[in-house]
C-alpha positions in Angstrom: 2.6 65.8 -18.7 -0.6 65.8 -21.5 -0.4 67.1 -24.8 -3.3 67.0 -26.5 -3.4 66.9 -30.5 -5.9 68.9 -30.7 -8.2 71.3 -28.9 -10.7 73.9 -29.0 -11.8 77.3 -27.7 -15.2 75.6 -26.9 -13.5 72.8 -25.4 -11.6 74.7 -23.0 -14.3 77.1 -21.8 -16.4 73.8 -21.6 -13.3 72.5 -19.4 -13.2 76.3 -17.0 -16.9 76.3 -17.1 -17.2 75.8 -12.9 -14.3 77.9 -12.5 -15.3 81.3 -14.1 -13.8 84.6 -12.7 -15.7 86.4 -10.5 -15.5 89.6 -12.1 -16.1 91.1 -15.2 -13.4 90.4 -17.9 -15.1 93.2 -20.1 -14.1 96.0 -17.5 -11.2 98.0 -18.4 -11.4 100.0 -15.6 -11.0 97.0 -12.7 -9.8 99.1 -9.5 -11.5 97.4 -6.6 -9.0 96.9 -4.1 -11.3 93.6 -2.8 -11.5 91.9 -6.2 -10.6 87.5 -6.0 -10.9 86.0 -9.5 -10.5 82.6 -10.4 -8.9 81.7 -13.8 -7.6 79.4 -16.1 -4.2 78.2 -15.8 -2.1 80.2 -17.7 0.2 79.0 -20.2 3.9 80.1 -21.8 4.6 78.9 -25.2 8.3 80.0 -24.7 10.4 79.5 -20.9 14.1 78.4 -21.1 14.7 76.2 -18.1 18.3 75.9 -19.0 18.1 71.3 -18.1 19.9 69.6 -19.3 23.2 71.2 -19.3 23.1 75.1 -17.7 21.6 73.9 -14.3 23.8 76.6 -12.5 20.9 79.3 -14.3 17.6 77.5 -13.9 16.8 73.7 -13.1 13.2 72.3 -14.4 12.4 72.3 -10.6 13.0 76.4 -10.0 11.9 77.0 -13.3 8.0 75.3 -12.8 8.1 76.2 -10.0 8.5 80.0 -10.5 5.9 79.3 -13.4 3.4 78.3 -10.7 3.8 81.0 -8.4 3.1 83.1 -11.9 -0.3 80.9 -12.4 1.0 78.9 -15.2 0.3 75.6 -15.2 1.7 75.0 -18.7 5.1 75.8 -20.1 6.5 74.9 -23.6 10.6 74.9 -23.3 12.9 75.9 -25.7 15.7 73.5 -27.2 19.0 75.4 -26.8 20.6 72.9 -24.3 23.3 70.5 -23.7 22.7 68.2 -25.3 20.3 70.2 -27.8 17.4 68.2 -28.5 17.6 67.6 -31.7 17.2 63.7 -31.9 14.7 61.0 -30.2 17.6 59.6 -27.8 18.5 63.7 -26.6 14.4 64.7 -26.1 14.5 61.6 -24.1 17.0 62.9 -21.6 15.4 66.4 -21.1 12.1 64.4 -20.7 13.1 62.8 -18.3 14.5 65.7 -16.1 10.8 67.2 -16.6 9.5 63.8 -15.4 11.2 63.8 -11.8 11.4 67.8 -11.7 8.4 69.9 -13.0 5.5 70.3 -10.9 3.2 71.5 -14.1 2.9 70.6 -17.4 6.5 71.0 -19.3 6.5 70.5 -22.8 9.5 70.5 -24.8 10.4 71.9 -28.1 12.3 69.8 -30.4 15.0 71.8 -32.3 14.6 72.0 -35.6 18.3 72.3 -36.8 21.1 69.5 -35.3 23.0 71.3 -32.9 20.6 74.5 -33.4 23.4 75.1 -35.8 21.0 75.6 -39.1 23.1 73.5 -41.1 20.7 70.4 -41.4 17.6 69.4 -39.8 17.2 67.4 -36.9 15.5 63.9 -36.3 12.0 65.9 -36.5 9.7 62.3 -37.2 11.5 60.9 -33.9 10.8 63.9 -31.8 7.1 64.4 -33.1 5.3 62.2 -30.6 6.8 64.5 -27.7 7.4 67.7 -29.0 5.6 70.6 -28.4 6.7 72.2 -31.7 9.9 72.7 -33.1 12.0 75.6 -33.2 15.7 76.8 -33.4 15.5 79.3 -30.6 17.8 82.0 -29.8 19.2 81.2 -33.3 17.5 82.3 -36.4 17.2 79.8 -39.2 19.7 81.4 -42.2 18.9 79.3 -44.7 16.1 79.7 -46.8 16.2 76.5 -48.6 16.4 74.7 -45.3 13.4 76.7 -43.5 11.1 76.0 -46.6 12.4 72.0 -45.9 11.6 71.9 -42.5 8.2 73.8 -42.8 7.4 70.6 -45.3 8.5 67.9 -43.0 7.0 70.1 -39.9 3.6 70.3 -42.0 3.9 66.9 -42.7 4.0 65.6 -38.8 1.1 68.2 -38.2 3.8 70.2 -36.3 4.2 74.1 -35.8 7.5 76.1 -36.4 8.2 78.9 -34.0 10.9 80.8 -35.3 13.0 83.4 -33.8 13.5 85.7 -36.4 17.2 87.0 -36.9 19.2 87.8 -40.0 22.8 87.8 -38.6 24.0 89.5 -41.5 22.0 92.8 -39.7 23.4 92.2 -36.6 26.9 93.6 -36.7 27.9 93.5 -33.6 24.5 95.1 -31.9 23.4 94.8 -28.7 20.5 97.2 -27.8 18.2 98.7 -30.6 19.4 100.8 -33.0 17.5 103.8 -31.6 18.2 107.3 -29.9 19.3 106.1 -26.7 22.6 103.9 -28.8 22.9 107.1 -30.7 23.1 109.1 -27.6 25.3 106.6 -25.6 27.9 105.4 -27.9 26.4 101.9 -27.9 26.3 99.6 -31.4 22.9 99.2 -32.6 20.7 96.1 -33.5 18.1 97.3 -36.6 14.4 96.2 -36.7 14.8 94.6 -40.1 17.1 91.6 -38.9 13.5 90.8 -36.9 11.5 92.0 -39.8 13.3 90.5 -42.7 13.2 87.0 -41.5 9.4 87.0 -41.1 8.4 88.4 -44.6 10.3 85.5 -46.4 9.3 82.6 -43.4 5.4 84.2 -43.8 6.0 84.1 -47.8 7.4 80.3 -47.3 4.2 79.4 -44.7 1.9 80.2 -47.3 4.3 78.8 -49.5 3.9 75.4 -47.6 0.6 75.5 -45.9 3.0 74.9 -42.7 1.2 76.1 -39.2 4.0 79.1 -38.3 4.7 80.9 -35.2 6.6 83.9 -35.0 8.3 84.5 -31.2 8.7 87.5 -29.0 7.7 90.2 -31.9 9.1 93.4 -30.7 8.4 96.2 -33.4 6.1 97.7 -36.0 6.9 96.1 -39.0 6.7 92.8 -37.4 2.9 93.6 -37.1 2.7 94.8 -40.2 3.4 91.8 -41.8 1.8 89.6 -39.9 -1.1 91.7 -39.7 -1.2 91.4 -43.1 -0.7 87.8 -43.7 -3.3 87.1 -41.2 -5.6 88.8 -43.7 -4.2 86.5 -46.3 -5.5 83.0 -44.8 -1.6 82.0 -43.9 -1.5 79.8 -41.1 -0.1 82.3 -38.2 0.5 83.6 -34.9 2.3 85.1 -33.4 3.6 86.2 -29.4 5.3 89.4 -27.6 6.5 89.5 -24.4 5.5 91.6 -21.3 8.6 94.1 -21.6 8.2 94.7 -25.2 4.6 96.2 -24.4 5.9 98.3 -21.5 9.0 99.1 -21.6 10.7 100.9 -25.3 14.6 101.9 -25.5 13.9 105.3 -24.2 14.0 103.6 -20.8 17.5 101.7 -21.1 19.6 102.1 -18.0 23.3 100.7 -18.4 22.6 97.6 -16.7 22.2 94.0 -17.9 18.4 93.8 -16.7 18.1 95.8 -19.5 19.7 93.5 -22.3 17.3 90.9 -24.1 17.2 89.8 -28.0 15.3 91.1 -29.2 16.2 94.5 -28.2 13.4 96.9 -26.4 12.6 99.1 -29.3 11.1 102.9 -29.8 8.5 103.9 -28.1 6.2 103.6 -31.8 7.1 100.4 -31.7 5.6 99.3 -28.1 2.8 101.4 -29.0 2.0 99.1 -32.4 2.2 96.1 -30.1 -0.3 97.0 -27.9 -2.6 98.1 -30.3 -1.8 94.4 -31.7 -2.3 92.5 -28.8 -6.0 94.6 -28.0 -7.0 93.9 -31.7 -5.8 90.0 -31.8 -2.8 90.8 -34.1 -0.7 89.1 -31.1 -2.2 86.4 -30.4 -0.1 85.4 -27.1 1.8 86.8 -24.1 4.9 84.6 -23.6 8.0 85.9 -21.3 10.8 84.2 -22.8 11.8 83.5 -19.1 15.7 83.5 -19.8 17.4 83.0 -16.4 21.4 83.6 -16.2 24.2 83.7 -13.3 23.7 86.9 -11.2 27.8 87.2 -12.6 26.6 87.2 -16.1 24.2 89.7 -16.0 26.5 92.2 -14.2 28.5 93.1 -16.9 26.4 96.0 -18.3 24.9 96.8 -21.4 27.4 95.8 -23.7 28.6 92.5 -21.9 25.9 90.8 -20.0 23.8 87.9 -21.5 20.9 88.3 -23.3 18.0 87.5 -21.8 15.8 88.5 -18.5 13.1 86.3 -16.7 9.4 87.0 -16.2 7.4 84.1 -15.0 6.5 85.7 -11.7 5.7 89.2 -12.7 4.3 88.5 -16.3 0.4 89.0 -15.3 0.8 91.7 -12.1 2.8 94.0 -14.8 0.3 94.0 -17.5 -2.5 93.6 -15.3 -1.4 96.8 -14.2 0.0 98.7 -17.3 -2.4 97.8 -19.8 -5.9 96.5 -18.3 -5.7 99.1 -15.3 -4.9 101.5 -17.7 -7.8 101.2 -20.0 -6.0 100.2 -22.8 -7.3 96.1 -23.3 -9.9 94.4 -21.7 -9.1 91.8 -18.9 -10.8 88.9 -20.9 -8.8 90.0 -23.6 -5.4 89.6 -21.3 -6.7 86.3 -19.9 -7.1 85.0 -23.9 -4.0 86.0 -24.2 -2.5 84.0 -21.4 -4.5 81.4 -21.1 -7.1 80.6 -23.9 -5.1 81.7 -27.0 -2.0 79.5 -26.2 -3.2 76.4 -25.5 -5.8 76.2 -28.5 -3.2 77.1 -30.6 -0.7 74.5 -29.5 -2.9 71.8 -28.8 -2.2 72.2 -24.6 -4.9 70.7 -22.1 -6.2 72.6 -19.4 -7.3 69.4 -17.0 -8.2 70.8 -13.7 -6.0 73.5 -13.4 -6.6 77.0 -12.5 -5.2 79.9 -10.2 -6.2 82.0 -7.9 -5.7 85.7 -7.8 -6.1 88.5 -5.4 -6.2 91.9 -8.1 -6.3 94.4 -5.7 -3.5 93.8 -4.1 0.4 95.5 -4.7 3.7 94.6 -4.4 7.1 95.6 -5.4 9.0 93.4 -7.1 11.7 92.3 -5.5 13.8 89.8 -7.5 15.6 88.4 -4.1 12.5 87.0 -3.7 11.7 85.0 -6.7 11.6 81.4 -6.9 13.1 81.3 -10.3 17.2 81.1 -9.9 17.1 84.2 -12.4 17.4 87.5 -10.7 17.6 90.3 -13.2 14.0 92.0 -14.3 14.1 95.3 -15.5 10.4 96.0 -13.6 12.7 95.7 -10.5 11.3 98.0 -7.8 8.5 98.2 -9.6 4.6 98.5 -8.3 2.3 96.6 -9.9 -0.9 95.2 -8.8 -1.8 91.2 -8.7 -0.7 88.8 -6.2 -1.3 84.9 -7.2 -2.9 83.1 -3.7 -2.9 79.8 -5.8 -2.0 77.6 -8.5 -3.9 74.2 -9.2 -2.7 72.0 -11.4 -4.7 68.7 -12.2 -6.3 68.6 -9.1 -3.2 69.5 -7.3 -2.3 72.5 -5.3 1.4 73.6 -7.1 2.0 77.0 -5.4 0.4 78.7 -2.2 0.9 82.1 -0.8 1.8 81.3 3.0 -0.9 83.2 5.3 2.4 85.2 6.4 2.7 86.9 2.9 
């Protein structure tokens, strides 16, 4: 595991310079069923691999492992665990899982609350030397007060803040977004604002602060708005959305728990703002939010199953396919996204490590064959284009497609 302090754009193309694609990453139009390109190894600022404490969804060992069959050769995991990672002597133990289990780079978030419970912040000066950032995830930070203190301390240890961005107050009970489909289905509603909300007053305390921010998994207009906006400003931001958010929109719900995530899949306006965000560097990351659960947990429909779906292994192949294919971004543009734009952002090496993919080639996906423990995906069945021969990580092969397919 390596996690450089700091690095630059320059520095990492200086670092891919023998291993540049062998296509075109300005074509928009790529269709060549006999297209091998070689690229960086990509990297997720936000996986849960559920270690220690929820081994029965996803193990540090599945979890990398379905990263590298993905091409990523870097993950950054999030700190709702048990025991949360909220102090030196609790990292240690989820460090050391990562130590005898990952087979790529696994960096850890430190939480930024003790016990994710927003009630006081954690030992963030004993976590520094190891954590990737620090972040409450899957809980938004309530407190206003205690957000503007950690983004001081966080500032202070030269330390980003990726928030998830949720005003519980909004929530009432919601479960899907508060759109036409709930409306139409009898289903209770989760509005935009409890994402939107929480990002005007954390950007407002960032500038406030001069603290390095990240917003996670942004999944409608407003959040682009504002960030758009604060970008424009000088504050110190980025932010990420996730492959479903730029696909899929809540006209597409089924009543099944592949379908449930938090955020929500929001209105087809919305999706349409983020990709116009992610072409014109608004979103500055792809990240999946890999979120594995128990096949039992997820079968409890819409209203019932966990949130959360997993992505690792189909992140590029579906927006490959639905937005570079398409004409609507660039494939150097994707690649930034997943590579470049990460890793320059969090301060990630690249080393030697890069993967190999066949573009013209399809698949369905087919979660029974993932290597994550996660099953549920709402591209299930799905035909998307991309198939990963190989991932390389420092020199060493991770993840090979066997000649048999």
């Amino acid at each position: 595991m390596r996690v450089c302090t700091k690095v630059t754009r320059a520095e990492l193309g200086e670092l891919f310079s023998s291993l540049r694609p062998r296509i075109d990453l300005s074509d928009t139009s790529v269709s060549s069923t006999d297209k091998i390109a070689v690229f960086p190894g990509f990297c997720d600022v936000h996986v849960h691999f559920r270690e220690p404490g929820f081994s029965y969804k996803e193990t540090i060992a599945t979890g990398s492992l379905a990263a590298a069959r993905g091409g990523y050769t870097a993950v950054c995991a999030m700190p709702n665990l048990n025991p949360v990672p909220d102090s030196r002597e609790h990292l240690e133990e989820e460090l050391q899982l990562i130590r005898d289990g990952a087979v790529i780079d696994v960096l850890p978030y430190g939480a930024l609350t003790v016990g994710e419970k927003g009630e006081a912040l954690a030992d963030l000066e004993g976590m520094a030397p190891d954590a990737a950032a620090f972040s409450d995830d899957g809980r938004g930070v309530q407190s206003e007060s205690l957000m503007r203190e950690a983004m001081i301390r966080a500032k202070s240890l030269g330390k980003i803040v990726a928030a998830h961005c949720e005003d519980n107050s909004l929530l009432r009970g919601g479960y899907i977004h508060a759109g036409a489909y709930a409306a139409a289905h009898g289903h209770r509603g989760i509005v935009s604002e409890s994402e939107w909300g929480p990002i005007a007053r954390d950007l407002r305390l960032a500038k406030e602060t001069g603290c390095a921010y990240h917003v996670c998994h942004i999944s409608c207009r407003e959040s682009v708005e504002l960030i758009r906006a604060a970008k424009a400003e000088g504050v110190d931001v980025t932010c990420e959305t996730a492959p479903h958010y730029l696909l899929l929109d809540d006209s597409m719900l089924e009543e099944d728990g592949r379908f449930k995530m938090n955020p929500p899949l929001r209105s087809a306006g919305d999706r349409e703002a983020l990709v116009e965000a992610l072409a014109d560097g608004t979103v500055d990351m792809i990240a999946t939010d890999h979120a594995p659960h128990s096949a039992e947990e997820k079968a409890r429909g819409l209203e019932k199953s966990a949130f959360g779906i997993v992505g690792l292994e189909t992140a590029f192949p579906a927006l490959y396919t639905g937005l570079v294919k398409t004409g609507l971004i660039s494939l150097g543009r994707l690649i930034e996204a997943f590579a470049y734009a990460p890793r320059e952002r969090f301060g990630i090496g690249l080393g030697e490590s890069y993967t190999v993919w066949d573009l013209g080639e399809e698949f369905t996906v087919d979660p029974a064959e993932f290597l994550s423990k996660g099953r549920s995906t709402p591209f299930e069945g799905r035909r998307f284009s991309g198939v990963c021969l190989k991932t390389v990580w420092n020199g060493k092969t991770v993840w090979e497609r066997k000649t048999n397919g």
